[in-house]
KETIFI-92647 format. One record per residue (C-alpha): residue number from 1; residue in one letter; x, y, z. Coordinates in pm, 1 decimal, decimal comma. Example, Ala and Ser with C-alpha at 12.3 -4.5 7.8 and 13.67 -1.06 7.14 Angstrom:
2
<pt pos="1" code="A" c1="1230,0" c2="-450,0" c3="780,0"/>
<pt pos="2" code="S" c1="1367,0" c2="-106,0" c3="714,0"/>
***
This chain:
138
<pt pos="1" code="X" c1="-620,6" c2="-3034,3" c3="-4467,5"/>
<pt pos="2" code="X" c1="-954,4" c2="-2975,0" c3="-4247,4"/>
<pt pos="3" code="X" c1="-1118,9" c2="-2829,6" c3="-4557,4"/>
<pt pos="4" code="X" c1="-1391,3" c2="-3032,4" c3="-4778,6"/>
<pt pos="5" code="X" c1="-1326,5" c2="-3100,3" c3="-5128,5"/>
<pt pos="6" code="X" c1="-1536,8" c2="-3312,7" c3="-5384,7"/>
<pt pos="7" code="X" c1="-1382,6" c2="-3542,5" c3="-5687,3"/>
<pt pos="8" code="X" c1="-1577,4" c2="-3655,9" c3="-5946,6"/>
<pt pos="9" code="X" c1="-1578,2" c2="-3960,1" c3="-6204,6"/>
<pt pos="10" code="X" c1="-1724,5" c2="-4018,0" c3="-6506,5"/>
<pt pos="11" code="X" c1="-1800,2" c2="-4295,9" c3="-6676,2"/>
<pt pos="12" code="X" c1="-2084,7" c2="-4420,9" c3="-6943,1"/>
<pt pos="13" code="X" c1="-2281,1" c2="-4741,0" c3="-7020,9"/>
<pt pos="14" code="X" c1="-2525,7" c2="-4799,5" c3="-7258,9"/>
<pt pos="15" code="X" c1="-2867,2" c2="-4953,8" c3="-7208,5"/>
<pt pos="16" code="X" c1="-3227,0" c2="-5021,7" c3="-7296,3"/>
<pt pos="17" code="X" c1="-3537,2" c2="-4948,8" c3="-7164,1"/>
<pt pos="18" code="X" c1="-3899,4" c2="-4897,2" c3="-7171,1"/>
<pt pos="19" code="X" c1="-4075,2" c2="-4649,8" c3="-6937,8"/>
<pt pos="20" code="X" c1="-4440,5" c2="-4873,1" c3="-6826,9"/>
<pt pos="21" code="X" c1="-4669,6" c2="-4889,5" c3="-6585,8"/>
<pt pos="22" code="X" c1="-4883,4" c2="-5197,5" c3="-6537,1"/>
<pt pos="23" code="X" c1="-5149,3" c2="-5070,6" c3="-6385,7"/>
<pt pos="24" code="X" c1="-5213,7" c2="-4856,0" c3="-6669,3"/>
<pt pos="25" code="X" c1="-5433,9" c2="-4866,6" c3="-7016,0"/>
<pt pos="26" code="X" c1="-5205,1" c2="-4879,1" c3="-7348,6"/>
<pt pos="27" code="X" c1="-5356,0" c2="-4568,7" c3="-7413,7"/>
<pt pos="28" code="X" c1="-5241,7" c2="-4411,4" c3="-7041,6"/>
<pt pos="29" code="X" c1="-4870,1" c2="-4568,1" c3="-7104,5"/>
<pt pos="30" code="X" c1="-4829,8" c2="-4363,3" c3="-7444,8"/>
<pt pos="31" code="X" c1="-5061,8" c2="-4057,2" c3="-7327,7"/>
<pt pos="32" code="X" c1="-4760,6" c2="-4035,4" c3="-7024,5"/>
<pt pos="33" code="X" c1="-4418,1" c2="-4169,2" c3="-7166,2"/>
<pt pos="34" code="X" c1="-4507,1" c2="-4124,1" c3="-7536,1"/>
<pt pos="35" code="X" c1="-4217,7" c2="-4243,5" c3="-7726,3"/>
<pt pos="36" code="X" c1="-4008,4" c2="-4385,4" c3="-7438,5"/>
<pt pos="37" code="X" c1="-4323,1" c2="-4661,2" c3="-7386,4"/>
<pt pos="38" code="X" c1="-4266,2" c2="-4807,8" c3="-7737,7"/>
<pt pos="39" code="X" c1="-4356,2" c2="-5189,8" c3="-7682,7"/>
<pt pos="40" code="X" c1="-4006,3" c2="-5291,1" c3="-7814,1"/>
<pt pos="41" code="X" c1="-3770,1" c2="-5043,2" c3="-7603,3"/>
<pt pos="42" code="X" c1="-3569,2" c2="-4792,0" c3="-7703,9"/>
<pt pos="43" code="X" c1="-3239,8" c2="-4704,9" c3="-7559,0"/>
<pt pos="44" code="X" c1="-2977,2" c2="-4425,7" c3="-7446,4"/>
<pt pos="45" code="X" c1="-2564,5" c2="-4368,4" c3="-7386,8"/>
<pt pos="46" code="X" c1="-2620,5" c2="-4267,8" c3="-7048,2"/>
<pt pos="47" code="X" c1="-2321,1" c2="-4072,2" c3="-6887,1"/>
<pt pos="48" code="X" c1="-2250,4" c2="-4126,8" c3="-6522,8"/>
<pt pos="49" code="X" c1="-2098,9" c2="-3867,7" c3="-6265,0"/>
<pt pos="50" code="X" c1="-2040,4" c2="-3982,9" c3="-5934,8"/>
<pt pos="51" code="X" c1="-1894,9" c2="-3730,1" c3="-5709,5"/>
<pt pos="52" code="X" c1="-1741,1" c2="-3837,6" c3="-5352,0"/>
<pt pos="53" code="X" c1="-1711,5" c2="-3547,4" c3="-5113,7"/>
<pt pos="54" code="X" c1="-1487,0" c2="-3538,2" c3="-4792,7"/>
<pt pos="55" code="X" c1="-1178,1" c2="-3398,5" c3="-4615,7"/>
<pt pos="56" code="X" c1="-875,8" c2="-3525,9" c3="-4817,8"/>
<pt pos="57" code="X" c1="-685,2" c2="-3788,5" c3="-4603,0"/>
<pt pos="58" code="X" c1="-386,4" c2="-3674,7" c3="-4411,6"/>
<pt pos="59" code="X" c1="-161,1" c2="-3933,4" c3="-4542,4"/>
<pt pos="60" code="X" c1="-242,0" c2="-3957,0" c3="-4875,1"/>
<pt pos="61" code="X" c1="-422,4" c2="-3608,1" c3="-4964,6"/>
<pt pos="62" code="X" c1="-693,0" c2="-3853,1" c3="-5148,8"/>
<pt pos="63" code="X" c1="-1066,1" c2="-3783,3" c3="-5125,6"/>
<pt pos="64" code="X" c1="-1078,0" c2="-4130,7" c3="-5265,5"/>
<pt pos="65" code="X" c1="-884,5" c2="-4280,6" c3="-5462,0"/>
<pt pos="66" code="X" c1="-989,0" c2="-4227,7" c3="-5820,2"/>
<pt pos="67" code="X" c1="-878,7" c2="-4579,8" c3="-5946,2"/>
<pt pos="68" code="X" c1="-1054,5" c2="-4760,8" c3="-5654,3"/>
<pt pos="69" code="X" c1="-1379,8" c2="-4534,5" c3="-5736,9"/>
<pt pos="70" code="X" c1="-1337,5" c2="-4628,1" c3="-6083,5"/>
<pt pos="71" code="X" c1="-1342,2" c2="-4976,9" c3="-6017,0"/>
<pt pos="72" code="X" c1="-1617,2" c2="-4987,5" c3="-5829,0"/>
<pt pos="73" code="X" c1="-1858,5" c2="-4813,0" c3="-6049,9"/>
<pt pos="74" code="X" c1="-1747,4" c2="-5054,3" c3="-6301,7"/>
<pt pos="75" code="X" c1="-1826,4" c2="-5337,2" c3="-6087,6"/>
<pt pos="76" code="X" c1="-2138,8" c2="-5222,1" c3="-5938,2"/>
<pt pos="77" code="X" c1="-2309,9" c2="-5017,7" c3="-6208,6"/>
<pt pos="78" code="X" c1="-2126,7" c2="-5044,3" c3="-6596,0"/>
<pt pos="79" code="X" c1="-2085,7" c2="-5466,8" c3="-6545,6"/>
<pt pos="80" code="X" c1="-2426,4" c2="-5453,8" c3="-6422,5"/>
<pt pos="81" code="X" c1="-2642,4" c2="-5237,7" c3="-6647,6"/>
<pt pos="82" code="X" c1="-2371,8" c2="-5149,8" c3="-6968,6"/>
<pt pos="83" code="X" c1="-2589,7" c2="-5261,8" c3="-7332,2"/>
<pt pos="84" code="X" c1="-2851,2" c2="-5490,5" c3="-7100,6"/>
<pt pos="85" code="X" c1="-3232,9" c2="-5396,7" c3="-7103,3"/>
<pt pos="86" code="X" c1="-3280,0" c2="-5229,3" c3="-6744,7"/>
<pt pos="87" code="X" c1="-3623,9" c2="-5403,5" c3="-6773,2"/>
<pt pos="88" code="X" c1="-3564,8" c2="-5771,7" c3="-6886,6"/>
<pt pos="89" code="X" c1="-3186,8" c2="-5801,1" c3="-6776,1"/>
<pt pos="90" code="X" c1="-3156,4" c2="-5672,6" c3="-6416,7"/>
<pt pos="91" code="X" c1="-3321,2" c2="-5756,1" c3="-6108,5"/>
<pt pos="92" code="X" c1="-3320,4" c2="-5401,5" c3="-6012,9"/>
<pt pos="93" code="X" c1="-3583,3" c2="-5325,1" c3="-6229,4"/>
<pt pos="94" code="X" c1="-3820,7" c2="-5594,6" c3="-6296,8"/>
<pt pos="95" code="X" c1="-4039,0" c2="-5460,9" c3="-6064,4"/>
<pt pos="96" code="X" c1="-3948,3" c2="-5070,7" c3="-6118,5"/>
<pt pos="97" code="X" c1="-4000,7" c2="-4807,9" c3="-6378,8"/>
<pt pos="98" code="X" c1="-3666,0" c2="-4748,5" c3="-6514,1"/>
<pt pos="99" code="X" c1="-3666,1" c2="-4315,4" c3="-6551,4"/>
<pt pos="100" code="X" c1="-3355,0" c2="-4141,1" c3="-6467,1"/>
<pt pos="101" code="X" c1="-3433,2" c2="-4073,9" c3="-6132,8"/>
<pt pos="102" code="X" c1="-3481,0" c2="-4409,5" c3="-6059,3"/>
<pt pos="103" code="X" c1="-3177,9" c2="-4520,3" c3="-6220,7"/>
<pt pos="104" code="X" c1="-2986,7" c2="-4270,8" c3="-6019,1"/>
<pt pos="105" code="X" c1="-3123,2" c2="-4362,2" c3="-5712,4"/>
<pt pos="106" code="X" c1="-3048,8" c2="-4756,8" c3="-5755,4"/>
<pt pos="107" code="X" c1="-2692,6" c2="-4635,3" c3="-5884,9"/>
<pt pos="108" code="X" c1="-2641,3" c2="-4478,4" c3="-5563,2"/>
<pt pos="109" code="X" c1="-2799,1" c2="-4742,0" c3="-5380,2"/>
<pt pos="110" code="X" c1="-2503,2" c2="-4944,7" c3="-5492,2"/>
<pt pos="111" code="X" c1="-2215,9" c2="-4779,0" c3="-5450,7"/>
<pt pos="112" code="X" c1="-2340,0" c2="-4637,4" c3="-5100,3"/>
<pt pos="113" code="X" c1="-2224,9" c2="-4947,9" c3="-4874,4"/>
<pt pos="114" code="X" c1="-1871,9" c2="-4919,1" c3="-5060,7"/>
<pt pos="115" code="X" c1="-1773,9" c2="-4563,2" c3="-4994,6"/>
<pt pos="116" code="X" c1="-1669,9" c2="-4428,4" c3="-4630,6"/>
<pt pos="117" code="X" c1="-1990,5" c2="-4263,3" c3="-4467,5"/>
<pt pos="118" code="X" c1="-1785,8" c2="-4006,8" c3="-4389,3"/>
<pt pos="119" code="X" c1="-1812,1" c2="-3915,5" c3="-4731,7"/>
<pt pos="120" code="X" c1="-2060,4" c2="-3750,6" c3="-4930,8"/>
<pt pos="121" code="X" c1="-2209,4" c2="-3904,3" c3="-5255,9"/>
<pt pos="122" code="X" c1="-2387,8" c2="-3779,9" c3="-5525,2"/>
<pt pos="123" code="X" c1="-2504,4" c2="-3896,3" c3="-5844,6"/>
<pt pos="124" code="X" c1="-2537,3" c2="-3708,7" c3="-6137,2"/>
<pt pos="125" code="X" c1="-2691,9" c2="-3925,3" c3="-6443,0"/>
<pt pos="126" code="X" c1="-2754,9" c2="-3756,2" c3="-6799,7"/>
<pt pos="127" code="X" c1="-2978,1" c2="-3989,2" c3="-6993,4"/>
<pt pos="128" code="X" c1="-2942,5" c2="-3733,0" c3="-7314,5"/>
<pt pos="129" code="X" c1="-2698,3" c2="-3397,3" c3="-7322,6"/>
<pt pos="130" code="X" c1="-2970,5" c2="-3212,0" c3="-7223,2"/>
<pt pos="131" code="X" c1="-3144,2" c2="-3460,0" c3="-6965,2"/>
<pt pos="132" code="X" c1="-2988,8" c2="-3516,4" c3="-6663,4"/>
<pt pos="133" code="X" c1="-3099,8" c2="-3619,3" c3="-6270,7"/>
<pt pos="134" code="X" c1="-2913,7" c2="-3589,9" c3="-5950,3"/>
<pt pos="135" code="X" c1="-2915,0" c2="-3795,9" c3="-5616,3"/>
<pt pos="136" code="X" c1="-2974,9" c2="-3691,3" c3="-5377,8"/>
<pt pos="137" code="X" c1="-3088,8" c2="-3330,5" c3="-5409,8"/>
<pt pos="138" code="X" c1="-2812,3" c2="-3096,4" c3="-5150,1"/>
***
């Protein structure tokens, strides 16, 4: 098949997190994140898409294989981030603010060097039902 097709997988992990910038008053911090700078966190069920993009392989009519894709978003992302503080717990953020879009963009950060560059990749990361952030933007 010459034609392009995208799968998608979802999966969820659940983390903590306070929005903060350092360089900023108290006062600044809540007058910008309001609620999601409360000194003590706060957290969310976040629910992951990750959708891989390609012509289907000849042999196997795969994209990617949904179980290896699986796998590796549990490696790189769920055993990573899954009920840790994103700002205490992981190196990825000690230094940066943890919003959705930067979530999203570490997430695909990760699973970039482990998916065929022939391939497209998108993430698609809803921090509420009604919040959600994609990387990157098509």
């Amino acid at each position: 098949m010459s034609k392009k097709v995208a799968v998608f997988r979802k999966e969820s992990f659940n983390a903590a997190h306070r929005l903060n910038n350092p360089d900023w008053t108290d006062e600044k911090n809540q007058e910008i994140f309001g609620k999601c700078n409360l000194p003590h966190y706060h957290g969310h069920n976040y629910e992951l898409i990750v959708k891989i993009a390609g012509k289907p392989d000849k042999k196997t009519g795969y994209v990617m294989d949904m179980k290896v894709l699986s796998d590796l978003i549990n490696k790189e992302i769920t055993e990573r981030f899954d009920h840790k503080n994103l700002n205490l717990d992981t190196k990825e953020f000690k230094n940066l603010n943890p919003t959705a879009e930067n979530i999203a963009v570490i997430i695909y950060d990760l699973l970039r060097p482990h998916i065929d560059k022939k391939k497209d990749l998108q993430i698609r990361l809803y921090e509420t039902p009604r919040n959600f952030v994609e990387y990157p933007v098509e």
